[in-house]
PASEBA-1860 file (N, C-alpha, C; in nm, 3 decimals):
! residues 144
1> XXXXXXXX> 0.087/1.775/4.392/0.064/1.871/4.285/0.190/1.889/4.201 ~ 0.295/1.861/4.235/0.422/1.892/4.185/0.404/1.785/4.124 ~ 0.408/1.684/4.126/0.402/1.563/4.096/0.415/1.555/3.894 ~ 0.217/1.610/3.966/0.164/1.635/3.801/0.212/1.762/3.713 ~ 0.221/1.867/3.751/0.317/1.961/3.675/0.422/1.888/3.618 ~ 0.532/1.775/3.679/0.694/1.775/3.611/0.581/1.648/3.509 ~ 0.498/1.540/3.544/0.455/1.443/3.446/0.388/1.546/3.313 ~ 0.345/1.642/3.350/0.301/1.753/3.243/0.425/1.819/3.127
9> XXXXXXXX> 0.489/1.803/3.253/0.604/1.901/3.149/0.704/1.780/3.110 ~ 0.695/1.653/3.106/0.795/1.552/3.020/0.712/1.503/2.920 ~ 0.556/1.487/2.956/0.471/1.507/2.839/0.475/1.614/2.739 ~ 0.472/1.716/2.792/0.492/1.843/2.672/0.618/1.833/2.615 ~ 0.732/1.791/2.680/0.858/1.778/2.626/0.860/1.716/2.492 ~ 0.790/1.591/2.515/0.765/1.478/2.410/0.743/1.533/2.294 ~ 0.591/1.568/2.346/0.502/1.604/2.192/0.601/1.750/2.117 ~ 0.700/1.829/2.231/0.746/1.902/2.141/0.859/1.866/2.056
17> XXXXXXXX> 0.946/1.804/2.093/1.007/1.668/2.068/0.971/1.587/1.873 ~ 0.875/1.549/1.957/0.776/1.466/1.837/0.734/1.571/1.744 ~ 0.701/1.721/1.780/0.692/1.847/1.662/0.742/1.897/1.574 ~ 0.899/1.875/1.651/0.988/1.947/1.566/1.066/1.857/1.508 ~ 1.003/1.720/1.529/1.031/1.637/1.431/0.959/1.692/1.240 ~ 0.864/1.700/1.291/0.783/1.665/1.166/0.755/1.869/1.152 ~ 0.805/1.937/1.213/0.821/2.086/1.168/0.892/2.102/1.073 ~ 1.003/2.050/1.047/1.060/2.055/0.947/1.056/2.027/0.785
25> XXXXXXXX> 0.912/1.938/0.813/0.853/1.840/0.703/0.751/1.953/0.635 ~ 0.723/1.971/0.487/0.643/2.024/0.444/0.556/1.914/0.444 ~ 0.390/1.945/0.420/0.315/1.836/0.381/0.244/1.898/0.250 ~ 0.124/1.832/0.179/0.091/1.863/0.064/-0.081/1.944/0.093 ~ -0.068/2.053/0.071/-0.246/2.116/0.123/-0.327/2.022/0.036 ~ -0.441/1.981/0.151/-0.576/1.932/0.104/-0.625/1.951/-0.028 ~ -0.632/2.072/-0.093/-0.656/2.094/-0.218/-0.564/2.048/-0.348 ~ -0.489/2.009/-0.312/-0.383/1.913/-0.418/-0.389/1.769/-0.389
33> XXXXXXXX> -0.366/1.735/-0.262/-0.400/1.608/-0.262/-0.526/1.542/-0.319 ~ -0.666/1.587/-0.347/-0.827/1.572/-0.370/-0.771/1.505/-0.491 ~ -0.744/1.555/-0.556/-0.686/1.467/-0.700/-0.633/1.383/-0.699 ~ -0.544/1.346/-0.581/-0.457/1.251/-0.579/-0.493/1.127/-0.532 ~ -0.598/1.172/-0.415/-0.682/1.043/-0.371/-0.799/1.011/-0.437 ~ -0.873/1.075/-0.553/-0.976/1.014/-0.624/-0.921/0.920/-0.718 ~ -0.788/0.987/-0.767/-0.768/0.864/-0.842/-0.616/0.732/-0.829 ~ -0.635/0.755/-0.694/-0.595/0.615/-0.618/-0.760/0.516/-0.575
41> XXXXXXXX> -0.857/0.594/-0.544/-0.955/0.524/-0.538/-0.995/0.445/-0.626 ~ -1.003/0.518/-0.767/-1.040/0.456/-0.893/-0.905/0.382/-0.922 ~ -0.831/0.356/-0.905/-0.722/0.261/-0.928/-0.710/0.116/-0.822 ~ -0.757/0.166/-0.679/-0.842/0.071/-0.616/-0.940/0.005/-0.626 ~ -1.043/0.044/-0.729/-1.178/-0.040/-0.778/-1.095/-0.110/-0.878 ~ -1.037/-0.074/-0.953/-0.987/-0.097/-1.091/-0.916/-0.265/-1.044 ~ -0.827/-0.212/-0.995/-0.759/-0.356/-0.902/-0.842/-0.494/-0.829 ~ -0.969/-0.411/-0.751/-1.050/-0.522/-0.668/-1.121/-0.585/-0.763
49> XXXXXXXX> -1.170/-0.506/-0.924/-1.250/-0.598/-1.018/-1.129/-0.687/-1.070 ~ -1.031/-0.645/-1.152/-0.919/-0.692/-1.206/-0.860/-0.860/-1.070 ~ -0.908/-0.856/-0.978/-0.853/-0.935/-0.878/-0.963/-1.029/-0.917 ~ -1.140/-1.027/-0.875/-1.236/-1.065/-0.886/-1.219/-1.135/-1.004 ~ -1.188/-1.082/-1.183/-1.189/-1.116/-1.313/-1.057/-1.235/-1.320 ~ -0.956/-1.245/-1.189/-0.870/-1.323/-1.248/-0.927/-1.464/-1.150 ~ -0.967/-1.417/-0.995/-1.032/-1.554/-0.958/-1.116/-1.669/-1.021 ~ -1.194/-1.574/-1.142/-1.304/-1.619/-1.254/-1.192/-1.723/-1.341
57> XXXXXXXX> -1.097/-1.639/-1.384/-1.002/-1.737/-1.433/-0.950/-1.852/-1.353 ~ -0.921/-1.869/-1.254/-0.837/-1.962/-1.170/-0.932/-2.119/-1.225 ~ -0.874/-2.245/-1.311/-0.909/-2.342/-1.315/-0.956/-2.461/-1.209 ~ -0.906/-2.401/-1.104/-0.894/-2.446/-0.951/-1.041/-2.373/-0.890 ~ -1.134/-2.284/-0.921/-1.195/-2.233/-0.854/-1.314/-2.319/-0.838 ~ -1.328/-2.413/-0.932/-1.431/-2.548/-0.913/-1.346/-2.649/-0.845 ~ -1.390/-2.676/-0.749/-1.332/-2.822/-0.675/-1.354/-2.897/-0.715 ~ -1.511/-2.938/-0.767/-1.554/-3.037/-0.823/-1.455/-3.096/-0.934
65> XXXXXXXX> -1.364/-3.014/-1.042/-1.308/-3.057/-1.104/-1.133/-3.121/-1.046 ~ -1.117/-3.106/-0.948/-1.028/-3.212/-0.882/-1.033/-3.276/-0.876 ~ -1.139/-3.360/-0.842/-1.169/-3.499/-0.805/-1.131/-3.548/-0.946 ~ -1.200/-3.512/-1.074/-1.221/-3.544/-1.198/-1.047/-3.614/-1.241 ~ -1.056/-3.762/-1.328/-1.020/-3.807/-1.369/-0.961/-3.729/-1.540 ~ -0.890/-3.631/-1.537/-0.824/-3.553/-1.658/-0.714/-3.633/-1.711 ~ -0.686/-3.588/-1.823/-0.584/-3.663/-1.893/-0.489/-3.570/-1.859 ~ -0.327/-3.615/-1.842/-0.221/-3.557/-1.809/-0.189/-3.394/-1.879
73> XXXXXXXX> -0.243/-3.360/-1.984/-0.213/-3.297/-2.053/-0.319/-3.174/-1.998 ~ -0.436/-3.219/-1.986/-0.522/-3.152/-1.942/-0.499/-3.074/-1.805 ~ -0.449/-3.224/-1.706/-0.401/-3.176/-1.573/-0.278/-3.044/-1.586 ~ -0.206/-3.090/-1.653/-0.079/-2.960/-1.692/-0.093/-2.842/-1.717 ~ -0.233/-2.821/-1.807/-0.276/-2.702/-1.848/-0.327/-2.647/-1.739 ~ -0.396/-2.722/-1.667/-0.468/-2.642/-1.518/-0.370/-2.618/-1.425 ~ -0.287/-2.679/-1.440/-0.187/-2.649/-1.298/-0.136/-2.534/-1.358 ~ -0.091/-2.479/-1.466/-0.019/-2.392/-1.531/-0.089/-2.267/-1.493
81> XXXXXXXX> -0.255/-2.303/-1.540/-0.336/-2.161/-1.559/-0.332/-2.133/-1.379 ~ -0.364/-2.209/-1.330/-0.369/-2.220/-1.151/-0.256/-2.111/-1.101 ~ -0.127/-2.121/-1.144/0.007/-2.101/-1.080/0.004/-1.954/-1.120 ~ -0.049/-1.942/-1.266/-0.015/-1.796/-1.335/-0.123/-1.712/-1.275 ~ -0.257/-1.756/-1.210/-0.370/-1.696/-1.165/-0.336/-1.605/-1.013 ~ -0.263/-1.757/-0.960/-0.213/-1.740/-0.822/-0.104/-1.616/-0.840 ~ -0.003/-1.634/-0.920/0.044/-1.530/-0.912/0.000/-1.376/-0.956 ~ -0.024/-1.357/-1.028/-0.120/-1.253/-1.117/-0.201/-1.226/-0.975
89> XXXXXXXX> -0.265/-1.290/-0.871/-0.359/-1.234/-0.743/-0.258/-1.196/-0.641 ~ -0.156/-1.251/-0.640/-0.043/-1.203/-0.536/-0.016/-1.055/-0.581 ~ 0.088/-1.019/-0.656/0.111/-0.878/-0.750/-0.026/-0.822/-0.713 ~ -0.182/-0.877/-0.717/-0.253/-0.740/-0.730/-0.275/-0.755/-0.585 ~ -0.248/-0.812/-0.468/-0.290/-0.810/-0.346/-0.202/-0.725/-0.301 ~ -0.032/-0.713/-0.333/0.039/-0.608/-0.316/0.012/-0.467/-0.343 ~ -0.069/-0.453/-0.509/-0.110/-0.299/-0.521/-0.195/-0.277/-0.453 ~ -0.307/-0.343/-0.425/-0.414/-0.327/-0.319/-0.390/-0.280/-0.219
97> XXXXXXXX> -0.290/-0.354/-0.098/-0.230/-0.309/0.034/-0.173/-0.159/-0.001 ~ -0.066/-0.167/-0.118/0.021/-0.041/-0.125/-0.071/0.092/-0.132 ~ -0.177/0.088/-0.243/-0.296/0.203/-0.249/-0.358/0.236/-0.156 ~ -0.403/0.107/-0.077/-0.470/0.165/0.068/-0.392/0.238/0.138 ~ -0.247/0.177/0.158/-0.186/0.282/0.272/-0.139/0.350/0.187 ~ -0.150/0.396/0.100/-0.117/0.556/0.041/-0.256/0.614/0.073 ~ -0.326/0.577/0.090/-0.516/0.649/0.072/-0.550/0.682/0.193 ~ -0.484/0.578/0.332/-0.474/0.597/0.481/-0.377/0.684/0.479
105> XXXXXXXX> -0.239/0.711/0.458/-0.164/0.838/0.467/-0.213/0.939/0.416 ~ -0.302/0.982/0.343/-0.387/1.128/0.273/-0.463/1.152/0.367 ~ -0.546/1.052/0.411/-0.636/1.102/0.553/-0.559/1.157/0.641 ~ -0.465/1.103/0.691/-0.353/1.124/0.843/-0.263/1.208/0.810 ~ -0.257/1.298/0.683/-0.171/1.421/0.676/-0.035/1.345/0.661 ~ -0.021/1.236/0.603/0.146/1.211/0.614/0.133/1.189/0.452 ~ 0.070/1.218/0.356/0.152/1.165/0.233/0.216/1.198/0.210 ~ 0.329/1.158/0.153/0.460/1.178/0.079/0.574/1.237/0.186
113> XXXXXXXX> 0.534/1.141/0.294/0.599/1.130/0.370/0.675/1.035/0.380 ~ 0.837/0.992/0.383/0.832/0.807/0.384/0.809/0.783/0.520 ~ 0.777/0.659/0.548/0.719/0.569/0.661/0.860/0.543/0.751 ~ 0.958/0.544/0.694/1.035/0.487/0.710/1.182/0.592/0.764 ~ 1.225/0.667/0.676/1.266/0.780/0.739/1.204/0.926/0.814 ~ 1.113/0.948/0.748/1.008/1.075/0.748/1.074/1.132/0.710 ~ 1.135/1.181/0.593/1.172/1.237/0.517/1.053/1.267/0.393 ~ 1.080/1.384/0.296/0.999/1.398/0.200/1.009/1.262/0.092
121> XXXXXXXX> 0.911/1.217/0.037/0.945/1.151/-0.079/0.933/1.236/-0.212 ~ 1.052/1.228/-0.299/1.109/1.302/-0.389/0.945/1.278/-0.507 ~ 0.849/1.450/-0.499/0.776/1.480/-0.618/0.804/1.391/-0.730 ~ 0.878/1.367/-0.777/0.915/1.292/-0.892/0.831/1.137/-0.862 ~ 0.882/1.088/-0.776/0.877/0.982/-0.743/0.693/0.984/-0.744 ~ 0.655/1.063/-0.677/0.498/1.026/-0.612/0.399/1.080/-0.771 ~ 0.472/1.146/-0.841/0.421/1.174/-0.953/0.439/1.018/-1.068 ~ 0.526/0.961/-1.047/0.536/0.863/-1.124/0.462/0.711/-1.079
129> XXXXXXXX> 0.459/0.725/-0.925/0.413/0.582/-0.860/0.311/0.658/-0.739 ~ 0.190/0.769/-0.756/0.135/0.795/-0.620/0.095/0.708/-0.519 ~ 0.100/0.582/-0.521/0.105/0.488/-0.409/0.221/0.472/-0.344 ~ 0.329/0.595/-0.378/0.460/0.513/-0.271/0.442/0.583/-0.122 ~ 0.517/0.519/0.009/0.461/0.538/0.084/0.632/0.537/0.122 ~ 0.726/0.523/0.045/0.868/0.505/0.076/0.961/0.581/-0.007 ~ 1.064/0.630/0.054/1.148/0.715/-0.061/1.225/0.631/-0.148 ~ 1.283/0.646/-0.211/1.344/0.571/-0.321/1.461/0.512/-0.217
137> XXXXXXXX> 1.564/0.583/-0.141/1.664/0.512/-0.104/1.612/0.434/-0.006 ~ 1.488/0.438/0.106/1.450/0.314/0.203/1.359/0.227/0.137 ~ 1.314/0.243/-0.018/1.233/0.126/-0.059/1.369/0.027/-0.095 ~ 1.451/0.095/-0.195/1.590/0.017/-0.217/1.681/-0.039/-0.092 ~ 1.666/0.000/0.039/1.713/-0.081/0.164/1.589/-0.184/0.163 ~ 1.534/-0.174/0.152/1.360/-0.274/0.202/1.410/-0.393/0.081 ~ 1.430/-0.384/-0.064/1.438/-0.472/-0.151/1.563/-0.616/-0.131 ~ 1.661/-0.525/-0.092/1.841/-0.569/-0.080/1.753/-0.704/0.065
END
């Protein structure tokens, strides 16, 4: 019986531990955030069509036209539109990931929290980019 009391009380230690970690942290009430996640949602559709509208573009999205015998000039133009498509879907596969986990941190009570220190991320910041999920000085360690 003793046993489980001291495993009880290094458990409670923890989570108090782990409390007064994040006691210190303001978070943002539910009723302010509602705004914040409808229109990360709509910036998430906005993105998954905008992703969809550039695959339409990709010259590469017919195979059939690989095989095809093109004139050099032709081939150049497709590799070009190909490269700029590919990239243009990278950039939006990044906002995609970044919006979701800003949209998963609104559920889990951590927005504008960074991930990274747990520190607040500076109002300014989440007003200008609401998908950040990092404060300005650990996104700038993340870049370097």
């Amino acid at each position: 019986m003793k046993k489980k009391v001291n495993n009880n009380k290094k458990g409670n230690q923890k989570k108090l531990k782990q409390s007064s970690k994040l006691a210190g942290i303001i978070t943002f009430p539910a009723k302010l955030l509602a705004p914040v996640s409808n229109f990360l949602q709509d910036r998430l559709r906005i993105l998954e069509k905008r992703k969809k509208e550039i695959d339409e573009e990709d010259p590469f999205k017919d195979h059939a036209r690989l095989i095809d015998n093109a004139s050099p000039d032709t081939d150049a133009a497709e590799q070009f539109g190909h490269a700029k498509t590919s990239a243009i879907k990278e950039q939006l596969d990044r906002r995609i990931i970044q919006t979701r986990k800003a949209l998963t941190r609104i559920k889990i009570g951590k927005y504008g929290i960074c991930e990274d220190c747990g520190k607040m991320i500076d109002t300014d910041r989440l007003m200008v980019y609401p998908e950040a999920t990092l404060c300005l000085e650990d996104q700038k360690r993340r870049e370097k």
